[in-house]
N, C-alpha and C positions, 0 to 999 in steps of 0.2 A: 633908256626906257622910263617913262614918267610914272608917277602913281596911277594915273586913272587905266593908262595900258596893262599895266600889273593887275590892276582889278577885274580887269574886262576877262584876262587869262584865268584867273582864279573862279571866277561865275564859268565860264566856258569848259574847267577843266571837272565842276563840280555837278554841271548838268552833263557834260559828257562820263561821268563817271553814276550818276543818276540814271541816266539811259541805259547803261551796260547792267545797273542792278535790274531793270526791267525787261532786260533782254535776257538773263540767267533764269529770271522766273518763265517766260512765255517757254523757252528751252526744255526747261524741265517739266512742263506741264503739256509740254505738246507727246514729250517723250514717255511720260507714265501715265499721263490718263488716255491717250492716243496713239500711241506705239509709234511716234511720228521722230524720226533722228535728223536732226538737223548739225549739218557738219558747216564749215566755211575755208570752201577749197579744199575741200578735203582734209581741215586738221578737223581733230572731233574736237568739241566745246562744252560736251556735256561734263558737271563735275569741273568746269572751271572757273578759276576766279575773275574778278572785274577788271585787274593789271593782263591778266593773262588775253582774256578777250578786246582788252585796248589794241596789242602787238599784236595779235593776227590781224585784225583791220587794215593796221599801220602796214605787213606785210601784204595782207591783199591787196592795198591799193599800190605798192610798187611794184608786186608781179601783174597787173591791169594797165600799171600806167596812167591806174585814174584812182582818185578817191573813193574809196568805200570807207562810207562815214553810219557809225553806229547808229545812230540816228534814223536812214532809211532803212537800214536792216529789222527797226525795230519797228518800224512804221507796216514792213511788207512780215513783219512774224504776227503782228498783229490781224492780219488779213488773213495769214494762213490758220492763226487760230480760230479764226469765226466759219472757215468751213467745216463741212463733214469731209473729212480724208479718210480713203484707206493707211493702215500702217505703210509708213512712207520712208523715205531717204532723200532728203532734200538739202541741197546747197543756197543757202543763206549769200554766199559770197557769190556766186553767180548770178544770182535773181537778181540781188542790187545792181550786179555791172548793168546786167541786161534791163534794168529799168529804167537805167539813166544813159543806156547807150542808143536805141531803140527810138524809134519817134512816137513820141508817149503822148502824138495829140489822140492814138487811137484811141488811149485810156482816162476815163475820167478822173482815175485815184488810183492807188496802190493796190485796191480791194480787185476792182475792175483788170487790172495788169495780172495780178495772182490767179484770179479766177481763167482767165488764156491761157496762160505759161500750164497750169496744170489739171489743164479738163480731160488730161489720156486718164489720171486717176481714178478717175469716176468708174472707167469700164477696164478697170484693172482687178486681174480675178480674187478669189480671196484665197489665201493661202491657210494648210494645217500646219499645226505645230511640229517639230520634230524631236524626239529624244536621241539624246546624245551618250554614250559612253567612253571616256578617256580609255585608251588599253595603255596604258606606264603613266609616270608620273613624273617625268623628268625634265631638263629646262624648255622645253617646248610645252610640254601637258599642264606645266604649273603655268605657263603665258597663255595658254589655251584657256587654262579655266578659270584664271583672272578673266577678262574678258569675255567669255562666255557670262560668265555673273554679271561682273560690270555692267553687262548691256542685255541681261535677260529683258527690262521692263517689265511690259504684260505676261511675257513667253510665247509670243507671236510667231515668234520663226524658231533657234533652236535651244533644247530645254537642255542642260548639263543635269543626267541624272545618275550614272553612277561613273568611279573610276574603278580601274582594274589594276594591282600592282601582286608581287612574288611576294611571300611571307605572310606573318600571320598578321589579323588584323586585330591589333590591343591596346591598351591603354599608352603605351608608350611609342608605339609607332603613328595611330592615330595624332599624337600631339606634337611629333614632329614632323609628320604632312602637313597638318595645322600650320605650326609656324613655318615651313618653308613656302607654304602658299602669302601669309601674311608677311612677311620679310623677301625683300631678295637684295644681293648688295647691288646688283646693277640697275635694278627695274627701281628701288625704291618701295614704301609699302605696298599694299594692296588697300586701295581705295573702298573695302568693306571690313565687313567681320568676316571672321574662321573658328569656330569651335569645335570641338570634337565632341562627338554623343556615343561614348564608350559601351554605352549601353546597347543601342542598335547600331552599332560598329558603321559610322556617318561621320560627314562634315556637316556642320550647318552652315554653311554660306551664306551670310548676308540674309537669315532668318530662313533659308529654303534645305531641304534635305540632300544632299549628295550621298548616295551610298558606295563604303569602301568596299570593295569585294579582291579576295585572293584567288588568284590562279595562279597556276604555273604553265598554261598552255591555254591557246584561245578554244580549245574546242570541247564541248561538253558544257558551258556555263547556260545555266537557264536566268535570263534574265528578266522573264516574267514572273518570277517569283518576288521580284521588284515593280511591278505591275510597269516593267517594260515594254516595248512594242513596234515594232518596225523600226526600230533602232540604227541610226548609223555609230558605228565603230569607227572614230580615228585613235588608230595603233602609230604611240608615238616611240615604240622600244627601238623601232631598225633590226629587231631580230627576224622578220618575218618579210621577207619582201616580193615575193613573186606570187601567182597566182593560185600556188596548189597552197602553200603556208599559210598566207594570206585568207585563202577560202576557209578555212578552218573556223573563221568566227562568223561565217554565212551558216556553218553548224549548228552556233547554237542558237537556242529556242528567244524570241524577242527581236532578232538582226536582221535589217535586211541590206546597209549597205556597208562597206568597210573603203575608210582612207587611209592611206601609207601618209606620214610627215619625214620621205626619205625617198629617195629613187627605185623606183621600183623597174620588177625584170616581167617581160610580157604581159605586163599590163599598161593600163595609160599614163603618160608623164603629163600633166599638166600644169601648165601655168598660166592660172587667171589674167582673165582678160586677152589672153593670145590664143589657146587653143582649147578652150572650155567649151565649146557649140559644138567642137568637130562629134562630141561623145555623148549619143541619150540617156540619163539617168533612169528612164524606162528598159533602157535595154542592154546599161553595163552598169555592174555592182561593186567591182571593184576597181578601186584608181589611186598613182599617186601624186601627193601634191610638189614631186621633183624635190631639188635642192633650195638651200637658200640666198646660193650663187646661182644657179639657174633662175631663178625668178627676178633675181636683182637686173641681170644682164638680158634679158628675153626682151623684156619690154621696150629696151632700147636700140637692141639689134632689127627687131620688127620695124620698129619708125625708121631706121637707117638704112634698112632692105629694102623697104615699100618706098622711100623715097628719094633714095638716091645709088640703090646697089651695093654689093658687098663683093667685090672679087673673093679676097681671102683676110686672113687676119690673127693677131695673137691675143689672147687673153689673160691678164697675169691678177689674180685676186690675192689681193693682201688682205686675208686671214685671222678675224681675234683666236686665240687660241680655245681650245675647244679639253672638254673633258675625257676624250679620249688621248689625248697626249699625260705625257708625264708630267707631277708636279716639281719635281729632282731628277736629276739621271736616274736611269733603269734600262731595264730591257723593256724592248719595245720592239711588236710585229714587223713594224717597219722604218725604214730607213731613216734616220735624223728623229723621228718624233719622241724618241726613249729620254732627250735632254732636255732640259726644265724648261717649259713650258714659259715662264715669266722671266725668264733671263736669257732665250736668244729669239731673233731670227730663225725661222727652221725650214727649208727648201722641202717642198713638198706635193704630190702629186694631186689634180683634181680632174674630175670627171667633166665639171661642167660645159666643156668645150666641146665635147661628141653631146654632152644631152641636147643642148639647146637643138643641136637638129631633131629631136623628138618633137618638139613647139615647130620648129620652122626647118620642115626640110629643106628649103631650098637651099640651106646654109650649110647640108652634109656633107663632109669632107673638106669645109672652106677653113675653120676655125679648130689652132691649136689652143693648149692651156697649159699652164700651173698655177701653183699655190705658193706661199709664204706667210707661214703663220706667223706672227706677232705679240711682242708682250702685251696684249690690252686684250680684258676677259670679254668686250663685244665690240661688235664697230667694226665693220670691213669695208675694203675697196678696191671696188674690179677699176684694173685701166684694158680698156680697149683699144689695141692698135691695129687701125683698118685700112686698107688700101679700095678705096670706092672704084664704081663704074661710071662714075658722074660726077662734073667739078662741081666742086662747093667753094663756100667762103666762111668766117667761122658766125657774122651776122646771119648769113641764111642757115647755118647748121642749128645754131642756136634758135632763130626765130622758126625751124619746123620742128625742134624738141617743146618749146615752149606748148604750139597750136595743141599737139598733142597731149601734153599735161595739161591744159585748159578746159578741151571739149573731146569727145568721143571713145572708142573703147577699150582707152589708158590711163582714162583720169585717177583711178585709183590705185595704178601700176608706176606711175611717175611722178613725183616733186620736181620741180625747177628750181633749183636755188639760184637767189642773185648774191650771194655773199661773197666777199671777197678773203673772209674770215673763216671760214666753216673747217673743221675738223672733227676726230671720228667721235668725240665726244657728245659731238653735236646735235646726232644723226640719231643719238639712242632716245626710240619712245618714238620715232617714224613710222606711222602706218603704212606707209608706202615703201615698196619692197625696192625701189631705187630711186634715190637721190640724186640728179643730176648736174653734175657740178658747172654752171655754164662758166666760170671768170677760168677752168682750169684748162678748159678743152685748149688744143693745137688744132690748126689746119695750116697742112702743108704750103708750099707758095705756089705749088702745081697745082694743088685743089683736089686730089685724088687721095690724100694721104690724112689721115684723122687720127689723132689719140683722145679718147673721152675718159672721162674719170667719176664713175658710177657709185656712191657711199650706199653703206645697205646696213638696218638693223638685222644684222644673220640672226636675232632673234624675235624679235618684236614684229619688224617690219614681214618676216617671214612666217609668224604665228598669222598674222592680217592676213595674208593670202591661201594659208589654210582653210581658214574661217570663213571667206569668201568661195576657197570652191565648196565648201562643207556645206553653205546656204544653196549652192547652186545644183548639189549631187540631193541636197535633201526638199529639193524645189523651195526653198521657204523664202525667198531672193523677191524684195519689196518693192514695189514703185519707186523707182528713183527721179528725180532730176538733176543731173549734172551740167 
């Protein structure tokens, strides 16, 4: 390589690195002064740096097969900022493929292209805010209200206003919710502030009020003493899971709907984006948002039902270990799980093989399961072994997982990984509730026989899907473009 090639890289890497500064600014300015979240592919980008939005590009354009170059993205952010939009949910990585896939004599510029792609906006309704109350605080409700914060913005859609935990609420319990909301060893900080206001027994989150309140039962709390108000409740304890327990915080004063983040019994099991329409938020109050094996697996058994059949099949999720296991031998309710948690292998039973037919009956009775927990504190992975109705090949299997992680009503239920590298490490900090591993998949030689291998944040990625039916039970769910 000669000098003047080395130079040409160097101007090329510094205006492409210039571009990405200007692309972080329109980002954040669409998102706080316009409620407007621009994701790319579905990674989020807000709160990222200039390296970091170099490597999604870099990975956009190998899951596209085409270039997505910083550069139009910043050309078509710029066009989104000069309209009036409703608060929005816009894919950055999509608009660019489809700008340069597209026969773009229709469009004079970028402005003109933008202005098509999102005129349903216009006569998109407006949505009320919603208030929110954590019921526990544990590694779900602390990933719940990360997030929640993280992405309040304006407070357009849902407002995190109190949490609910057992105990008293004091100077020293306040300051250690405080820091386990700001620290966690897996997640890494929290991307704001946490203080405690000992005085009006609160967090202050990222300058806005959270109020702690004690109970020891959901029923009887007035939460418009909190100038609460039609409140939804997600109860993240697992103490309470059916319908009469559960109805307890439609009791109290301020509530109007409650979500379980566990399986619940006679009520709805839900997993977004698969069976969230079946149930009106007008006219059921209670739901839950299933497991975090069931959500990982759902999304992928649906695209493999719908498109190619499912005779029957086994399930085997490998497991990070969980807090209800032991940290050293003990007793223990049940079988195997009494031995240290980070020093074995533990065989162990799951449910999610009967849930999934709550999302998709058609698959009741098809699918066994278990479990095997594992020394690693997150990071799971279901393998699917399926016997289809229809041959495949592992190109066609792959390229109809892909279509679906690209466009329609799974884009934010499935990643496609093309790595040949990826482990469970990899996967933590995934908003998407499954991962799907294309370099691991088998297909038989018959073409009837599939094993798929599904990675899943059992926390992160499954706080995400909360969150999203929480938007869709509390109506506040925004104009998207996917």
């Amino acid at each position: 390589m000669n000098q003047s090639s080395y130079e040409k890289e160097l101007a090329f890497q510094a205006d492409r690195r210039k571009a990405t500064t200007e692309f972080i600014k329109i980002i954040s300015d669409l998102w706080y002064d316009k409620a407007i979240e621009v994701v790319l592919f579905k990674n989020q980008i807000i709160d990222r740096n200039v390296s970091e939005i170099i490597n999604l590009h870099e990975y956009a354009g190998q899951f596209v097969q085409k270039p997505i170059s910083i550069f139009d993205s910043v050309e078509l952010l710029r066009a989104i900022s000069d309209l009036d939009l409703p608060p929005s949910k816009l894919d950055i990585g999509k608009l660019t493929f489809e700008f340069h896939s597209e026969d773009n004599n229709r469009y004079h510029d970028a402005k003109s292209f933008i202005i098509d792609k999102l005129k349903d906006a216009r006569h998109y309704p407006e949505i009320a805010p919603k208030d929110v109350i954590l019921y526990g605080f544990g590694r779900i409700g602390r990933l719940l209200a990360r997030e929640l914060m993280a992405k309040t913005g304006k407070g357009n859609q849902l407002r995190l206003r109190a949490i609910v935990t057992r105990g008293e609420v004091d100077e020293t319990t306040l300051e250690k919710r405080a820091m386990l909301m700001r620290t966690d060893s897996v997640h890494g900080p929290f991307s704001g502030t946490v203080e405690p206001d000992i005085a009006n027994k609160a967090l202050i989150v990222n300058g806005t009020t959270v109020h702690m309140i004690s109970a020891s039962d959901p029923s009887g709390i007035d939460y418009t003493k909190y100038d609460i108000r039609d409140a939804l409740v997600i109860d993240n304890t697992g103490a309470f899971r059916d319908e009469a327990s559960l109805g307890q915080h439609l009791g109290s004063k301020g509530v109007a709907k409650v979500l379980l983040t566990a399986p619940g019994k006679d009520i709805p099991n839900i997993v977004h984006g698969v069976n969230h329409r079946e149930f009106d938020p007008e006219q059921v109050h209670i739901y839950s948002a299933a497991s975090c094996t069931t959500n990982a697996i759902t999304p992928i058994l649906k695209v493999v039902e719908d498109s190619l059949g499912i005779r029957k099949g086994h399930l085997e999720t490998i497991h990070a270990y969980t807090n209800d296991q032991n940290l050293v031998d003990n007793i223990h309710g049940k079988y195997r799980r009494g031995r240290a948690a980070a020093l074995n292998m533990v065989i162990t039973e799951t449910g999610a093989g009967k849930a999934v037919a709550k999302a998709l009956p058609a698959l009741e009775g098809k699918l066994t399961s278990n479990a095997i927990r594992v020394p690693v504190p997150n990071g799971s992975l279901a393998i699917l072994n399926l016997e289809l109705k229809n041959k495949t090949s592992l190109d066609s299997l792959n390229t109809i997982l892909k279509k679906y992680a690209l466009e329609g009503d799974l884009v934010e239920q499935i990643k496609f990984s093309l790595s040949n590298e990826l482990v469970s490490s990899d996967i933590i900090g995934s908003s998407a509730p499954a991962v799907y591993d294309s370099r691991a998949t088998i297909v038989s030689g018959g073409g009837k026989n599939i094993i798929l291998y599904v990675w899943y944040d059992n926390e992160y990625g499954y706080a995400h899907q909360v969150i999203r039916l929480a938007k869709y039970i509390a109506k506040v769910r925004r104009y998207t473009y996917y």
